[in-house]
N, C-alpha and C positions, 0 to 999 in steps of 0.2 A: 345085562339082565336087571329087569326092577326088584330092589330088594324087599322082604314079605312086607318090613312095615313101609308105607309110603305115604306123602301124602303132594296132593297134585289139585290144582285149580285151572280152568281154559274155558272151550265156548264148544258147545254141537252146532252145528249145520243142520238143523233135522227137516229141511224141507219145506215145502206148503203146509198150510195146517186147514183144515175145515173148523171152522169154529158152533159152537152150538146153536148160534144166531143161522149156520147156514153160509156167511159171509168165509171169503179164502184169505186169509193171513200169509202173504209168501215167502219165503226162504226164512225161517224162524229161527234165530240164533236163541242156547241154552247156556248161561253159566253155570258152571258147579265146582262145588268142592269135594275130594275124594281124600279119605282118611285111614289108614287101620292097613291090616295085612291084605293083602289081594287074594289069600285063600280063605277067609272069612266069610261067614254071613254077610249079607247087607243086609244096613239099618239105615230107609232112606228119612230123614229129618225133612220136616216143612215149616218153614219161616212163616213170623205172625206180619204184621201189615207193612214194619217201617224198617224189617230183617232184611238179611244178604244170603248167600250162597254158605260166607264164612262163618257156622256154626260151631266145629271144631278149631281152627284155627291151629296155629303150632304153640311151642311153648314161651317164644320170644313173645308171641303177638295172640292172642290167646281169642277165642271168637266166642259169640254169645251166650254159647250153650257150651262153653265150654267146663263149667262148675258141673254137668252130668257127663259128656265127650270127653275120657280121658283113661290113660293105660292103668286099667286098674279100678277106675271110676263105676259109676250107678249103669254109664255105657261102656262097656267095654271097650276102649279102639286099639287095645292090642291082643280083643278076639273078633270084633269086629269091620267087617270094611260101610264106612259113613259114607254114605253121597248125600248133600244138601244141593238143588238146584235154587238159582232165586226164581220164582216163579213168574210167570209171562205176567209183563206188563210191570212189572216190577224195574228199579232202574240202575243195575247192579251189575247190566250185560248180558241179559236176556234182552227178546224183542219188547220196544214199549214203545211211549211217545218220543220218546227222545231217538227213536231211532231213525236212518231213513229207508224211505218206502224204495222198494226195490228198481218200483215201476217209473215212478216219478225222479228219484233221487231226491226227493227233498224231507225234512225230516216230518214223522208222522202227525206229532204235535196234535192237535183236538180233531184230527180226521183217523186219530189209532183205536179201532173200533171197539164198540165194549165187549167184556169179557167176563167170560163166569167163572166159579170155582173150580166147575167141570172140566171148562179148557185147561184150566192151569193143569189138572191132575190129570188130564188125555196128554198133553206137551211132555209133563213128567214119563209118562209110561214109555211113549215114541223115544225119548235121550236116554232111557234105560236099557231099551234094547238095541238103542245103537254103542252103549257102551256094554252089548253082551249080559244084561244081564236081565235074567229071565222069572226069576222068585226071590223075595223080599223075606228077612228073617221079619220085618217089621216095618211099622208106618206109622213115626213118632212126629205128633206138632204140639203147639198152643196157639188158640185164638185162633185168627188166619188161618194158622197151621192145621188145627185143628178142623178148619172145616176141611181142608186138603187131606185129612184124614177119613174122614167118616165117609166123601166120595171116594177116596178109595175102595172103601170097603162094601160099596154098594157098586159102582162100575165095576172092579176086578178082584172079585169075594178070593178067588182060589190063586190070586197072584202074592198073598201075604201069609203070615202063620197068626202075626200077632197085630192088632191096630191100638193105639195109644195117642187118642184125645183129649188133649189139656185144656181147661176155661174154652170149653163151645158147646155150641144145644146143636141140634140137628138142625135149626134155622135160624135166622136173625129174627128176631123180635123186636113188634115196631117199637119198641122203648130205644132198643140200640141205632136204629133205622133213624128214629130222630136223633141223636147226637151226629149218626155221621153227616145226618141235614145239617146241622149247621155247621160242621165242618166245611163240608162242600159250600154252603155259602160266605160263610169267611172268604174263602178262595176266591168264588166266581164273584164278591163282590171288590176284591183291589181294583185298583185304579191299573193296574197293568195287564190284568187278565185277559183285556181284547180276546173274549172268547174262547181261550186256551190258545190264540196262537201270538201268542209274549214272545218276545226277543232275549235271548240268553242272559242279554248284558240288562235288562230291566224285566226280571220275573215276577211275579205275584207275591213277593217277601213276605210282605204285610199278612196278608191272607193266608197263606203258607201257614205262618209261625202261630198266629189266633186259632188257627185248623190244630194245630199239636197243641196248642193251648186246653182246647176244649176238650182234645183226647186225653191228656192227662190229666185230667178231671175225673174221668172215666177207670182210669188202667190202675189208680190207688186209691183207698178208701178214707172217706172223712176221719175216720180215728185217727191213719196215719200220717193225715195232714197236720191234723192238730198235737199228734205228741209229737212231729218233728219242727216245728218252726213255733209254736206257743206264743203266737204274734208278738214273733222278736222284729224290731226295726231292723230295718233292711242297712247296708253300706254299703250296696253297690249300686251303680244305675241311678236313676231317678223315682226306684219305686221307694213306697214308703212305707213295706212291710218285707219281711226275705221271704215268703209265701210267693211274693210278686217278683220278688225275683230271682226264685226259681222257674215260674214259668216264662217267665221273658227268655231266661236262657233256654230253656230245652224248647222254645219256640226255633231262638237265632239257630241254636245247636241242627234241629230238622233244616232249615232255609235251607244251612251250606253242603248237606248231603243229599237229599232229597229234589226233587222234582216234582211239582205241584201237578201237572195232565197226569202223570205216574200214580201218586195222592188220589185224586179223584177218578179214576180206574181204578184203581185198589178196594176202591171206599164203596163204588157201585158194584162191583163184583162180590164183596162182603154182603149189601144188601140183597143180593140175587138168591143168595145162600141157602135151599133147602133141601134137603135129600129126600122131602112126599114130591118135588113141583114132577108131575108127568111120571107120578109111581106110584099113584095110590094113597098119597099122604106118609107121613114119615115112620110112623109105627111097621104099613106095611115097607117102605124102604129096610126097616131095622131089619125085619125079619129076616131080611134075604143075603144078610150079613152072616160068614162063612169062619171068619178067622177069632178068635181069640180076641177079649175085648178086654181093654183096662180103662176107664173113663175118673179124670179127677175135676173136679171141681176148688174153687177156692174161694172160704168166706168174705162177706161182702165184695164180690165181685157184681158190681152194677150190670155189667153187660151181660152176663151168661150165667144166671144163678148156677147155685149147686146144685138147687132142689130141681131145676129144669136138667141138668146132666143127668141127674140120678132116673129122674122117670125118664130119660132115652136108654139109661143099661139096664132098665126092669123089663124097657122092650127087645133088648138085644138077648136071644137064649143065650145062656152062659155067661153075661158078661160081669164085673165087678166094676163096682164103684169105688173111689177113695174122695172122702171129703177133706180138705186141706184148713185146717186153723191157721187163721194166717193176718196178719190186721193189713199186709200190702194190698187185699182184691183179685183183680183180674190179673195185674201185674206178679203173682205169686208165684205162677209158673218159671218166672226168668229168676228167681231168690228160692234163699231157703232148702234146698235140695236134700241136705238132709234131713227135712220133715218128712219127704216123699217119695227121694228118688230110688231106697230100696224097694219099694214097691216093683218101678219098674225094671230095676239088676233083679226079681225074684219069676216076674213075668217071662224075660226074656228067657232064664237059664230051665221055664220048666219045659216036657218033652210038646211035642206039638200037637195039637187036636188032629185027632181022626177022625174023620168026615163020616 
């Protein structure tokens, strides 16, 4: 017999999938991670662009979110039971490009067809109910995650009590549109790219790593650039600033975990991003939003202002806002938790809205 607190990582089977394009996805495998007592609530978490499955992680090895996921913690996981999936197309052990096609046998590579947010959060709901489970105490992300939130709560209003969106607007805005453009062109312009279909052993590196380059331009803010490196020369590498080589590193650092066709289905699926496309426009989306809404934003966040969060929870009845002081930006969500994260231990423990 499994004991109450548990925790377990593996893969679903969940079948064909339909995707919103229309096109059939077949035999779609899901990774996840499962945490907390198995009589608990679930609180299912949604990973931002370049995350995994392991959000809670254990205590040896501790995973992303683990600064809020923990006995006692902002999340409760010794009242809670966590499932993190990593999201379709993601390359973690979910179906992506790296995987192979069922039909063919050879691996998906730039034939792994595009994908929306929607998919990701339809894939999600199917491995929930093959793991039994049927109502959500909650539906916590950032960024990424965060827009896997908000379709939540507009595809299955009465399948949650509470939604919790961190750094994301209802849509991508073409300011963000173009950063992930030149991301994706970094990429598609290496010398290895052949199209997206590179050979393991010579992948798009180059491109890759300038792709995380430019993101991390984005994910923290000018102030925090400058109070942390005060154009000190650099001692490593050949750059000749540590600003520079920092992002050299958290370049190489994405190359050796990351997959580039992954990247760039991640990146257009972001762009795809809005809960008005085929509803009416996003306000009427808001509306039809059912559960319990906490929305935060975080200062100088270039991609997803606060001031655009705030006017999507003025459209949500009921919902509240939290503006986050923060000099990290976008990246404030994964730091800092104690600015913010009683907010959401106060959300979760209150009684549940009555419809």
């Amino acid at each position: 017999m499994e004991s109450e607190q548990s925790y377990q990582t593996g893969k679903l089977l969940i079948g064909d999938i339909e995707l919103e394009s229309g096109e059939i996805l077949p035999q779609v495998e899901v990774a996840y991670e499962r945490s907390g007592p198995e009589s608990g609530e679930t609180v299912l978490i949604c990973h931002a662009l370049t995350g995994d499955q392991f959000a809670a992680g254990t205590g040896t090895d501790p995973g992303w979110w683990s600064g809020l996921l923990q006995p006692g913690g902002f999340i409760d996981t010794s009242r809670y039971k966590i499932i993190t999936f990593n999201v379709l197309g993601g390359c973690n052990g979910t179906t992506c490009a790296l995987s192979a096609d069922p039909v063919s046998g050879d691996r998906y590579a730039a034939a792994f067809p595009a994908i929306t947010i929607r998919d990701m959060v339809s894939v999600q709901r199917i491995a929930l109910k093959k793991l039994g489970i049927s109502h959500l105490r909650a539906v916590i992300g950032g960024s990424l995650g965060g827009m896997q939130v908000l379709e939540w709560g507009v595809m299955y209003p009465d399948f949650m009590d509470v939604l919790i969106p961190l750094a994301a607007t209802p849509y991508v805005s073409d300011y963000a549109i173009a950063y992930n453009h030149l991301a994706k062109t970094a990429i598609t312009s290496d010398h290895n790219w052949n199209n997206g279909n590179y050979t393991a052993d010579k992948p798009p590196a180059a491109g890759l790593g300038l792709a995380r380059m430019v993101g991390m331009l984005t994910y923290r803010s000018d102030h925090q650039y400058n109070e942390r490196f005060r154009r000190a020369a650099s001692r490593r590498d050949d750059a000749a600033y540590e600003v520079e080589s920092y992002l050299n590193y958290q370049g190489e650092k994405l190359v050796n975990r990351f997959d580039a066709n992954c990247y760039v289905t991640l990146l257009e699926a972001m762009n795809s991003h809005d809960i008005g496309r085929g509803r009416g426009g996003w306000q009427s989306a808001a509306q039809s939003i059912k559960a319990i809404v906490l929305t935060f934003g975080f200062s100088r966040d270039l991609l997803f202002p606060p001031e655009e969060i705030e006017r999507f929870a003025a459209a949500v009845p009921g919902a509240r806002h939290v503006d986050v002081k923060t000099i990290y930006g976008h990246d404030g969500f994964l730091l800092e938790f104690e600015k913010w994260g009683h907010h959401i231990r106060q959300v979760l423990q209150q009684p549940m809205k009555i419809s």
